[in-house]
N, C-alpha and C positions, 0 to 999 in steps of 0.2 A: 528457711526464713528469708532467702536473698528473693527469692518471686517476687517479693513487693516491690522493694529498692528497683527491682530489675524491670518492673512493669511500670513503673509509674517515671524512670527516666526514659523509658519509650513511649509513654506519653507523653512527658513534657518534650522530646525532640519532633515527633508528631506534630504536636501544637506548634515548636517553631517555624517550622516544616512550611504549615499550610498557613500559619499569618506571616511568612514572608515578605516584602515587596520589594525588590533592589530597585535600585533607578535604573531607568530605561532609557538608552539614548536611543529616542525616535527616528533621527537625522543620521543616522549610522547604520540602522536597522535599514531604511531606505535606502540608503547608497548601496548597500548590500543584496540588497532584494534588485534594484536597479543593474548592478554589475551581473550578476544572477542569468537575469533575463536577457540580455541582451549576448552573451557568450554560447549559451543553450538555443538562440532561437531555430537555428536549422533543424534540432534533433524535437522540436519540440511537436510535430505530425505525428512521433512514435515512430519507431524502428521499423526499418521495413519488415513487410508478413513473407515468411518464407513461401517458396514455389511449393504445394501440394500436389501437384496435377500427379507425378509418381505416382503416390500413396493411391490417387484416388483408381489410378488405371488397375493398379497390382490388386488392390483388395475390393474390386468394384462387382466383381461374380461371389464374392464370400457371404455378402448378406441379401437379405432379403429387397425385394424395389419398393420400392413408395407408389401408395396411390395416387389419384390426384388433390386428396384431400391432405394429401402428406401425413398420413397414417399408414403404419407397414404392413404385408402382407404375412403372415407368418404358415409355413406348411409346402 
């Protein structure tokens, strides 16, 4: 008999859930976003791509070549 009680106050938390609204300090949110951007902007190109040349020399007789259509040759 507790499924009901048990369902329907996870419904009613549900419902508080999603009509929420707190207040929003916009002016805070922007400082924030502001400090943000401005501490990150070096890293912000993305990491540098590591050197592959290695891989590519070691494993470069293991498969198949590309045609010029860049479709492989298989056999």
């Amino acid at each position: 008999m507790g499924r009901g009680r048990q369902k329907a106050k996870a419904t009613k938390q549900a419902r508080d859930i999603k009509y929420f609204s707190p207040a929003t300090d916009y002016s805070a949110l922007q400082r924030e976003l502001d400090a943000k951007g401005h501490s990150s902007s070096s890293y912000a190109e993305g990491p540098p791509e590591p050197d592959y040349s290695d891989y590519a020399d070691k494993y470069a007789d293991t498969y198949a070549e590309e045609d010029e259509d860049g479709t492989r040759r298989i056999g």
